[in-house]
N, C-alpha and C positions, 0 to 999 in steps of 0.2 A: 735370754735363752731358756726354753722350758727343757727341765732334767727328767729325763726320759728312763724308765727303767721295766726290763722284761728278764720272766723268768720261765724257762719252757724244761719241757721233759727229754725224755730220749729221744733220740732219730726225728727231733722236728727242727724246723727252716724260720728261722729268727727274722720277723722284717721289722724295721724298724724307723721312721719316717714321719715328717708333717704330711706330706701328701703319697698318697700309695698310687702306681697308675700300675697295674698289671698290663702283659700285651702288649702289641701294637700301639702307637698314637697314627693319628690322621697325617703328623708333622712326617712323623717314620717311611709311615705308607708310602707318603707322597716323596719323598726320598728317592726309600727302594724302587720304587716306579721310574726312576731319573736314571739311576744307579742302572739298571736291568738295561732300560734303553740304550743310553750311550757303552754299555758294554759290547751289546749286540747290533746295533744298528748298522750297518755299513756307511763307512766314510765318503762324506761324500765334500765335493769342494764349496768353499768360498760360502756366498751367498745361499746356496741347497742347505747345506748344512746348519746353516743358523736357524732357517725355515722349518725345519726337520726337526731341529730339537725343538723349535716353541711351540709347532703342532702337535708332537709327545708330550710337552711339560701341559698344555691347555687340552688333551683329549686324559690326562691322567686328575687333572684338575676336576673335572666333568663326571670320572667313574667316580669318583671318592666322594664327590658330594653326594652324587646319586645311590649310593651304598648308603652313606650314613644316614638316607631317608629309607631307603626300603630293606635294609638289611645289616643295620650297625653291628650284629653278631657277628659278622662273620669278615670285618677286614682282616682279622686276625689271620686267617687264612690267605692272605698276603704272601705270604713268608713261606709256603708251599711250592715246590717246581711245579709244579702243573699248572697254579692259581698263576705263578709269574710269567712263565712262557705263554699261557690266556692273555695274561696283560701286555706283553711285547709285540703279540702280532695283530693288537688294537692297537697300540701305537705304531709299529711299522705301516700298518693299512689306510691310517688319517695321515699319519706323517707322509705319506708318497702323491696322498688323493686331496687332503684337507676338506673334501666335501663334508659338508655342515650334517645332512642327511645322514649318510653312512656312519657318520662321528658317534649321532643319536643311537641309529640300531646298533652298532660294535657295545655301546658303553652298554645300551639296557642287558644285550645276549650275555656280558661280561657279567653281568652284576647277578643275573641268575643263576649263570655258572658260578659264582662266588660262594651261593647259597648251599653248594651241592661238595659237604665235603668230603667223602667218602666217593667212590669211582663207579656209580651209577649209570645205569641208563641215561638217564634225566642230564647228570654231566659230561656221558661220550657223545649224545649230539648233540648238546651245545658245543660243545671245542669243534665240531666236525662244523655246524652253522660259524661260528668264526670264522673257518677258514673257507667256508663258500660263501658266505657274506658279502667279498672286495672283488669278488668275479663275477657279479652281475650289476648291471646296470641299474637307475630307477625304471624302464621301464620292464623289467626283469620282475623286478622288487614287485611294482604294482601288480602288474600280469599275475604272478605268485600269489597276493595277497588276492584277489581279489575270485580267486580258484579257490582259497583257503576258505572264503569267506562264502561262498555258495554252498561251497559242498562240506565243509566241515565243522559251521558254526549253527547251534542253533540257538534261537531266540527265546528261553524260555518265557520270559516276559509279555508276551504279546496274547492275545485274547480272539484276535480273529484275520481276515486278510487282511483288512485295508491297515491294519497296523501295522501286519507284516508286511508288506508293500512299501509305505511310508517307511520304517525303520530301514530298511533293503536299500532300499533308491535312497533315501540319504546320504547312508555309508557306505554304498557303493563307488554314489559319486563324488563323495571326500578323496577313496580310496583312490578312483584313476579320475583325480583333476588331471586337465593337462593334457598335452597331445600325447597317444599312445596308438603304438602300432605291434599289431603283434602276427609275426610271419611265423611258416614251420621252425626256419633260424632258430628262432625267438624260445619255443620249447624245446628246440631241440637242445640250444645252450644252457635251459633248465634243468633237462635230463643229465647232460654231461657235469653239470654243477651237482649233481646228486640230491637238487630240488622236488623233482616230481618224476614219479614214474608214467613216460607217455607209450602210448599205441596209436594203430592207425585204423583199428578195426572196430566197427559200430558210431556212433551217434551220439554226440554230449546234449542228452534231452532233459532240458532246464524242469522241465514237467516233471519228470522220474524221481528228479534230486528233491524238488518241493514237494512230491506228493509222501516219498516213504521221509522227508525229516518232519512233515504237520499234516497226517493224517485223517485228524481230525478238522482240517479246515477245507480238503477235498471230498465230501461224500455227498451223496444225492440224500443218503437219508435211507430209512429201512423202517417196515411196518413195522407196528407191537406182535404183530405174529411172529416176526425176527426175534424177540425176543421168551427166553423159555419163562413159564408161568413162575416157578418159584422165585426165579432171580427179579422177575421184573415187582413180585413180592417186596422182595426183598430193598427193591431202589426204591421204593415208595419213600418220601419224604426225604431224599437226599436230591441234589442237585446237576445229578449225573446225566439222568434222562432229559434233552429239552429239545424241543423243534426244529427242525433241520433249516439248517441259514439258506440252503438252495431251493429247498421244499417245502413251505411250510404244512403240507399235509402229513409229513412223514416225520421220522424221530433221529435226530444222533444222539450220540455220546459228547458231554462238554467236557472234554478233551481234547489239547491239540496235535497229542504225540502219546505214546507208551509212557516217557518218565511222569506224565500229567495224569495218566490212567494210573499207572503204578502208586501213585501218593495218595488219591483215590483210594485206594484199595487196600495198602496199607493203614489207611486213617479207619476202614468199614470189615472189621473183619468177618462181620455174615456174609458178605459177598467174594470172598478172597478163594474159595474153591470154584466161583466163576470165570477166576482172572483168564483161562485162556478164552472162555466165551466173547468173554469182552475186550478182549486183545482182537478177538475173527470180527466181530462187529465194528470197531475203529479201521481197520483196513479193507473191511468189505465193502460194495455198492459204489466206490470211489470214481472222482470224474475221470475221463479216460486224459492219460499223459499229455496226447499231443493238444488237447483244449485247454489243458492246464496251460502249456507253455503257451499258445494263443494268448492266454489271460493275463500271462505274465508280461511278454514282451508288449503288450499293447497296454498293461499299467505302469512299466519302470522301464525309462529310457537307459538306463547306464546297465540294464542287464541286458536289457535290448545290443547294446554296443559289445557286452564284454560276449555275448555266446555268438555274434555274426563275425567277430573277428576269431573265435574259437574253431566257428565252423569254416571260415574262409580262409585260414590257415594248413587245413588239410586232415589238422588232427582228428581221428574219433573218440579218445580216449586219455584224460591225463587225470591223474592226482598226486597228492601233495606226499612227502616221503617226510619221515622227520624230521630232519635238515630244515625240508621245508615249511613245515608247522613250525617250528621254531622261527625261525626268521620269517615268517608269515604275522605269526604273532605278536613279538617285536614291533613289525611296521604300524601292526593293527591296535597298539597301545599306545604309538606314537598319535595316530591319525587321531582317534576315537577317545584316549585316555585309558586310565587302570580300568580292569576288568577283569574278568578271570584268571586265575594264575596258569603258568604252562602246565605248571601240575594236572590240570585237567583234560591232559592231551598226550602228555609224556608224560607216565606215571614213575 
């Protein structure tokens, strides 16, 4: 035995130990998580009940390894009423459903709510996505994800159409493999889920959506007399100005969006008292909407499918509510893998 000795000042906290473990352990977590469950679960008979707790003890299995990959700081927050009542009504929700899918989205929305410890935005709707989570279906799930994915993700990555095209139509059709059918029902059970705010008024024009998120990849192009003499000065030898991809007699901007011009501009700062000049020239001369969505639906079959079943539905008008980013997100990390964190969406 090794003889161990301390010696401390006033008002301090003596430890004393071969191994120190402060917190939480995973052994604990996973306890507590058992402990929470059969406190509050409802009794249920015979056979249900055994089912019931192994689906809780293997959906609490699942959150904890997945924490200790993406967020070991914060099991400790375990041990919070809010973090555990988060944890009970993912295991009530697998525990009644056992669907494999759902297990996935409950554990990842959990584990981000984990991260948030303090009573933020970012953590009132995740707890609100938990509990709208186990009231939709997958084709719910998809429909939602694939709304999120038109109109609220953009591709910074990409360099012109056909890439945006390719990347789209890929993860489009990752997104609704499978039969999918989507009636008025179908949103309207989204709106009631506090998924997406819909309407019935106007036109969901695929054109409109692609043209204000990549502005730069819809324009006919614009003479050098579009641009003012000092500024165009001033672009000489940068890479800003090049040949229009639909024109080659006329000029864009090599930009495909605002945050693309914006970095631009912050990198050139003789040009930076032009920035709204060249904000009017990325949105100007652009193809008109409805050739755009022509262009679309006749290069990507799965967006072909997801806006005829948008428009044949009745709706004119939906998007995603936070609820719905969130659990949008979620699916779209399961599908696709890591990417952007939600932080980027719910600040």
């Amino acid at each position: 035995m090794t003889r161990q000795r301390q010696r401390s000042g006033n008002e301090s906290i003596n430890v004393q130990a071969q191994n120190v473990q402060l917190g939480l352990s995973y052994e604990d977590t996973r306890q507590l998580a058992l402990d929470v469950f059969e406190a509050n679960f409802a009794k249920l008979a015979g056979l249900a009940h055994s089912v019931a707790t192994a689906r809780a003890q293997e959906i609490a299995e699942e959150f904890l390894g997945t924490l200790q990959k993406r967020a070991p700081e914060s099991i400790n927050l375990a041990a919070e009423p809010g973090a555990q009542r988060a944890l009970f009504q993912v295991q009530e929700s697998y525990a009644a459903s056992g669907d494999a899918e759902l297990g996935n989205l409950l554990v990842g929305l959990l584990v981000d709510r984990m991260k948030e410890p303090t009573r933020t935005e970012r953590q009132v709707v995740l707890d609100e996505a938990l509990r709208a989570l186990p009231k939709l279906s997958h084709g719910h799930i998809a429909l939602l994800t694939a709304l999120f994915y038109l109109t609220g993700v953009t591709l910074g990555e990409i360099q012109d159409v056909k890439s945006l095209y390719e990347t789209t139509e890929k993860s489009l059709a990752a997104v609704m493999d499978g039969p999918l059918h989507a009636t008025r029902l179908s949103w309207n059970h989204l709106a009631y889920a506090g998924c997406i705010v819909a309407g019935h008024v106007g036109k969901f024009e695929i054109g409109t959506v692609f043209r204000l998120a990549y502005p730069g990849l819809y324009t006919y192009g614009f003479g050098l007399n579009a641009v003012p003499t000092l500024l165009h000065t001033k672009l000489e030898g940068t890479d800003i100005l090049v040949r229009s991809v639909r024109n080659s007699d006329l000029y864009q901007l090599n930009a495909i969006n605002e945050e693309a011009l914006a970095e631009f501009v912050s990198n050139h700062a003789s040009v930076q008292d032009f920035e709204p000049t060249l904000r009017s020239l990325l949105h100007s001369y652009h193809v008109q909407d409805d050739l755009i969505s022509a262009e679309i639906m006749g290069t990507c079959p799965s967006i072909r499918r997801f806006v005829e079943m948008f428009e044949n539905s009745g709706f004119g008008h939906a998007e995603c509510t936070s609820v719905g980013v969130a659990i949008a997100h979620a699916n779209l990390r399961r599908i696709l893998g890591p990417g952007t964190g939600i932080e980027e969406w719910i600040p």
